[in-house]
N, C-alpha and C positions, 0 to 999 in steps of 0.2 A: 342399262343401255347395252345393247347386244353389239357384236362385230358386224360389219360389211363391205362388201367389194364393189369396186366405182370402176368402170370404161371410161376413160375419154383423153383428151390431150391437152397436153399441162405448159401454159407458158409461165415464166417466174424470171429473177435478176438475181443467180447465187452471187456473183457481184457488183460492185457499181459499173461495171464496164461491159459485161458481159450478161446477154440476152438466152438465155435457154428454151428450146424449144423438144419439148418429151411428144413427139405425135405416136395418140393408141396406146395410151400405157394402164393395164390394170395395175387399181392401186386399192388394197386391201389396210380394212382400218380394225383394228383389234376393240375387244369391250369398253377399255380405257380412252377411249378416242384420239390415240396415236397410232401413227400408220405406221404398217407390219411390213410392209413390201412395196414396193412400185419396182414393176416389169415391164417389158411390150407385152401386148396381148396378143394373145393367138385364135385361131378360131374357135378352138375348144375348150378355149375359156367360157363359162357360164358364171356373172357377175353378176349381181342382185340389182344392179341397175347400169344404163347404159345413157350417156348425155347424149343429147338429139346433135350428130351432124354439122351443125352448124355451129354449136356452141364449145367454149373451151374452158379451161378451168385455169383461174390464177388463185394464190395465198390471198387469203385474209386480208384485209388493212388495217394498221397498226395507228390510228390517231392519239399519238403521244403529248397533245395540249387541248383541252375541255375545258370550256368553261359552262357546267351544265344550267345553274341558273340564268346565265345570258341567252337561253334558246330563247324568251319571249322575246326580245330582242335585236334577234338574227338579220342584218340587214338594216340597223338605223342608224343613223346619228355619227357615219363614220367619216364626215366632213369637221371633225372637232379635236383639238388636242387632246392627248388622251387624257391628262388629269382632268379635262373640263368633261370628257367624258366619261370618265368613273364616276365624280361626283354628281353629275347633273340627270345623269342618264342609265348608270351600269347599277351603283350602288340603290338605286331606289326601286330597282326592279328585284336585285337580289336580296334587300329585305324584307320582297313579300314571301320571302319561303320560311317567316316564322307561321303561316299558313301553312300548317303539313296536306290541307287536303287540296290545296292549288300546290304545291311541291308532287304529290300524287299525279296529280292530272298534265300536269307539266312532262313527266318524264314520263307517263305514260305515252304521249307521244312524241317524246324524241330520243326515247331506246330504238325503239320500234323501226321508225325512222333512220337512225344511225344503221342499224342492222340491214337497212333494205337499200341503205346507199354501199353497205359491203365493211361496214367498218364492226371486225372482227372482235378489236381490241380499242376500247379508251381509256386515256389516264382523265380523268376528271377532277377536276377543283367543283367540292358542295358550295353551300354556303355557310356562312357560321351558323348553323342550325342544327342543332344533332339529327333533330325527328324528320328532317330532310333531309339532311344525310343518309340515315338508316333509310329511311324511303328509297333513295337512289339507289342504295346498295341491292336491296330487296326487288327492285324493279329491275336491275341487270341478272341477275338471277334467273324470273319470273321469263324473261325475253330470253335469258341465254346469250347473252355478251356477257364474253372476256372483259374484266373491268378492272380498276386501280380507284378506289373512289377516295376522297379524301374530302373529312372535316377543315373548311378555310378558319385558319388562326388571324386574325387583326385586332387589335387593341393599341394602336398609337394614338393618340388623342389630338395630334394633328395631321395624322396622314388618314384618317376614314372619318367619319359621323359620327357624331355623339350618338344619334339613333340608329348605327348598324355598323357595331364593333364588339369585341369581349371587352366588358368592364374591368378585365387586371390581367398582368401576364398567367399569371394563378389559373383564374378560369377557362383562358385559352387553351394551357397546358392541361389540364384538368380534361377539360370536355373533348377534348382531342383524342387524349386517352380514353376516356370513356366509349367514343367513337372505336377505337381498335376494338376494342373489345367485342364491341356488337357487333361489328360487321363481321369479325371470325366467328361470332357465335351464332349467325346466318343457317337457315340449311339450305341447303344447295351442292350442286355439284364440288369435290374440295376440289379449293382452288382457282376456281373460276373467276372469285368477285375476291377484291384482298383491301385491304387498306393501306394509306398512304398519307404521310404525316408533311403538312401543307399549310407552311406558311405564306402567305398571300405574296409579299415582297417584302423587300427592306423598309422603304415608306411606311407600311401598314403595320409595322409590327416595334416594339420597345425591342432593348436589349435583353431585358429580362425573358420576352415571351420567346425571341430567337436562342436562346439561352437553352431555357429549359424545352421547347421544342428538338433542339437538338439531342438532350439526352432523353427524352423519350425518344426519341429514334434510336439511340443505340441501344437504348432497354430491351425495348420490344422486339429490334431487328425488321423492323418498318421501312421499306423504301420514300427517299423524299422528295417531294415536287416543290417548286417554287418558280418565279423567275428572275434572268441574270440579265445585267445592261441592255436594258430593251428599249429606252429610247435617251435622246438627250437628257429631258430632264432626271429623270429615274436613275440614270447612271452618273450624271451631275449631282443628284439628292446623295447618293450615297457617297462619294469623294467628299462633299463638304460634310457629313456625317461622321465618316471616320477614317476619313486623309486613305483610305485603299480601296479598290474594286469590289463591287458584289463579288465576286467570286474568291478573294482574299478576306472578305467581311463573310463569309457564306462558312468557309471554310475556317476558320475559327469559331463561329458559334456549334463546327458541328453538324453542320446540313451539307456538307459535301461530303461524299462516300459512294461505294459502289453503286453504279445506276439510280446514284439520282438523276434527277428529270429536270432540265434547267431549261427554261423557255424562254427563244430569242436568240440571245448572243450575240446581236451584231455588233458590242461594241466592244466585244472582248478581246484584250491584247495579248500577244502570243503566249508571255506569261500567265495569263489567264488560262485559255488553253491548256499548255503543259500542265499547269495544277491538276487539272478537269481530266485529264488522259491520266494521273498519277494515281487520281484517285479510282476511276472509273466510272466518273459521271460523265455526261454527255447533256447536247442541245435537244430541245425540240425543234426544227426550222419551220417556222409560219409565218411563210412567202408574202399571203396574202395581207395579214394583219400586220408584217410588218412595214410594207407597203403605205399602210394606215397611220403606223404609230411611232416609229422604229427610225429615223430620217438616216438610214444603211441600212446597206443588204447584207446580208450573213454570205460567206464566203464558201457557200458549203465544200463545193470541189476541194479548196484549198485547205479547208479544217477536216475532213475527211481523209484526206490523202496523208495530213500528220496523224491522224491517230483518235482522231476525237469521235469520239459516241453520237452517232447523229442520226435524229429521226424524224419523223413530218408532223406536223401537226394543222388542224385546220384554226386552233385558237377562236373557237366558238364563242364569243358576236364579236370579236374585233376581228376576226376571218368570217368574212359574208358570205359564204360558201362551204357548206356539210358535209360535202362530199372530201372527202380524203384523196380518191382517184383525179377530180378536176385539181385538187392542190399541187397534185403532182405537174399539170400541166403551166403554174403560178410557180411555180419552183424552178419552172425552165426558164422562164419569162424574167423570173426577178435577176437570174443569172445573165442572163443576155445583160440586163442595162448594167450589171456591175461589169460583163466584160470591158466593156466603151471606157474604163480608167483601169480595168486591170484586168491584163491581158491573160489568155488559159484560164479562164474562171469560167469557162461556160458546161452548165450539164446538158444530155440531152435528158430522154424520155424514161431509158434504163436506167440511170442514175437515179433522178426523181422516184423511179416505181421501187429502188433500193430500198432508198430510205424512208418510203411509207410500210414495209413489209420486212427485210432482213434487217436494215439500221433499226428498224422500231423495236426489232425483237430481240435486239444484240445491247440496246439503251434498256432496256426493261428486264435482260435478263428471263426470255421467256421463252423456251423450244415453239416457237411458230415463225411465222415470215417464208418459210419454202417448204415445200412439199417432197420432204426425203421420210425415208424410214426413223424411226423411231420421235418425230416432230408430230405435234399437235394436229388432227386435220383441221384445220381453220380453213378456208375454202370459201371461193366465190365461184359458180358458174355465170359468163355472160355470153350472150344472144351475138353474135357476129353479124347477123343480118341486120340488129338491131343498131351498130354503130356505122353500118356503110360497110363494109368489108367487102372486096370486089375478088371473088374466086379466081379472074383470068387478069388481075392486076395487081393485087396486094401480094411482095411476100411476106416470109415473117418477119420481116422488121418495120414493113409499115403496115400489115396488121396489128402488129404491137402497138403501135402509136396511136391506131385509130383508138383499139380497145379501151385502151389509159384516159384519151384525152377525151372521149366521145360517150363514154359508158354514163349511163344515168340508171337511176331506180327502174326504169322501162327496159332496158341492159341487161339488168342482173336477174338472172330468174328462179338460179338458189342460193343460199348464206347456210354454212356449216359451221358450226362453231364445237370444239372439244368433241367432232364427230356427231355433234346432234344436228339434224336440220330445223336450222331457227326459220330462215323463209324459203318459198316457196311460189313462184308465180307461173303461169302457161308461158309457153314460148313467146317471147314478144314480138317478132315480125313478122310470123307464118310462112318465113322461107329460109331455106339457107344458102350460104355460100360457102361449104366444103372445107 
């Protein structure tokens, strides 16, 4: 991969309060696909390319909760409790990917896909399938997304299927590890696609497989995914399991540590929290699915402002919505009705576009989310014409609104990921608005 220089002007949220707007800035990316400089540009600038006009450039999206086998999925059955919907409905879809050539064809298009809605980076839960695993890994690659892919460990014998579990904490461990391995033995760009040691939840998993999950994690040095009090029952399951909190039960087996990835939270109590900031793990918040599943709303504002790691996620099929950019705008919404019992809890739009892009990238530990020197180019161009953008009405802070909440795969017209260009489309509205 060679260096190159980009024209154009850059909106971003270096914090959750604060809207950036860089207009006209050449931004030069070195062979490594980290960027060397961003200037204003001058006339004498000669940059190997130049965005049309109308379009403007934000970071990457950081979707920090995937559920990659639920993509056949996407959109059903989410009038159901969620156990009735793992077992009835989640789990019998994710056992068809001991089928590696319907796991092939599966992610073949919803890399794709994921990349052309803008989402840069996913953390993804497999399924217990190594050769779909390895498949996924291989297909993020292949497309050029930023990936976390992780082998799912379950073997409790009453929290999954006799037909779609590991048969012993042993083989969980085992094939998990197995998993690290192949997917760092990958070729591809370093660093791009990584593994991620992922136990499904506390329900799904024995003591034993939480156990030794955990010290594969510190062996390897493996980031961990799982998730933490995410609905009544789930956070109920685990109290009557072992008298304390997933996050106090997480954090003794060993799966809490820096940027793990903990999906949900809304029922975590402040103690909870404090562990999670101690250690340096953080939330995913997915607005949308918990909406669905989750009977509370995550407090982002208010766990943000203590300290807590917090990022977005769309929580792919119990979020019925792919796009990471719309979540953002389900993140505002879920805020508004937690305001109505507790007051100061509302985000707006910059908040939200935070923690899909710099919170995502501050939870995972990963140089992208903003577009300064020495940061990854992860890069979305979108179409202004494309969202409404009115030249003699919008400024930029309801340009910015439009862009977030309005941008659809018709929106976006390039995706850069580590400086490569992954998509590519024509101008989408054939006009601009300046």
């Amino acid at each position: 991969m060679s260096g190159f220089s980009l024209r154009a002007s850059i909106f971003q949220t270096p914090t959750p309060d604060a809207l950036q707007v860089l207009p006209d800035q050449l931004i030069e990316i070195a062979d490594d696909g980290r960027i060397s400089a961003i200037r204003h540009a001058t006339p004498h600038d000669q940059p190997d390319e130049i965005l049309p006009p109308n379009h403007v450039l934000i970071p990457g999206m950081i979707d920090t909760h995937v559920h990659a086998p639920q993509w056949p999925q996407l959109g059903t059955a989410l009038d159901r409790p969620l156990e009735e919907w793992l077992f009835d409905h989640t789990f019998p879809i994710e056992a068809r990917f001991a089928d590696t050539g319907f796991a092939e064809k599966v992610w073949s298009s919803m890399v794709p896909t994921l990349l052309g809605l803008g989402t840069t980076t996913a953390v993804y839960h497999a399924s217990v399938h190594e050769e779909a695993t390895i498949a996924l890994a291989q297909a993020c690659h292949q497309h050029g997304q930023r990936a976390f892919v992780g082998r799912v460990a379950m073997d409790h014998p009453e929290g999954t299927p006799e037909w779609y579990r590991d048969t012993s904490a042993d083989i969980a461990v085992d094939a998990s590890a197995r998993s690290i391995e192949q997917i760092r033995a990958l070729s591809g760009r370093p660093g791009l696609v990584e593994p991620i040691v992922t136990p499904r939840f506390i329900p799904a998993c024995t003591d034993a497989a939480l156990e030794g999950l955990g010290e594969l994690a510190a062996a390897t040095g493996v980031r961990v995914q799982t998730h933490v009090s995410e609905s009544d029952w789930e956070h109920q399951y685990v109290l009557d399991r072992f008298g304390i909190t997933d996050t106090h039960a997480l954090e003794q087996f060993g799966l809490v540590a820096d940027h793990t990835v903990l999906a949900h939270g809304t029922h975590l109590t402040d103690d909870d929290r404090n562990t999670l900031i101690r250690h340096g793990a953080g939330v995913s918040h997915c607005p949308l699915s918990n909406a669905y599943f989750s009977e509370r709303i995550f407090p982002a504002r208010r766990q943000i402002a203590a300290g807590l790691r917090t990022g977005l996620g769309t929580d792919i099929a119990g979020g019925a919505e792919a796009s990471l950019l719309a979540q953002c705008g389900h993140a505002v919404t879920s805020a508004r009705h937690l305001d109505a019992n507790e007051p100061d809890n509302r985000i707006d739009i910059v908040a939200a576009f935070w923690m899909a892009t710099v919170g995502g990238a501050d939870l995972l530990g990963i140089d992208a989310g903003l577009l300064r020197p020495g940061n990854l180019f992860d890069a979305i161009a979108v179409d202004l014409g494309a969202v409404g953008v009115m030249k003699d009405l919008d400024d930029h802070a309801r340009t910015f609104e439009k862009l977030v909440r309005r941008s659809n795969d018709r929106a976006i017209t390039r995706v850069w990921v580590d400086g490569v260009n992954v998509v590519t489309r024509s101008d989408a509205s054939g006009k601009g608005s300046g």
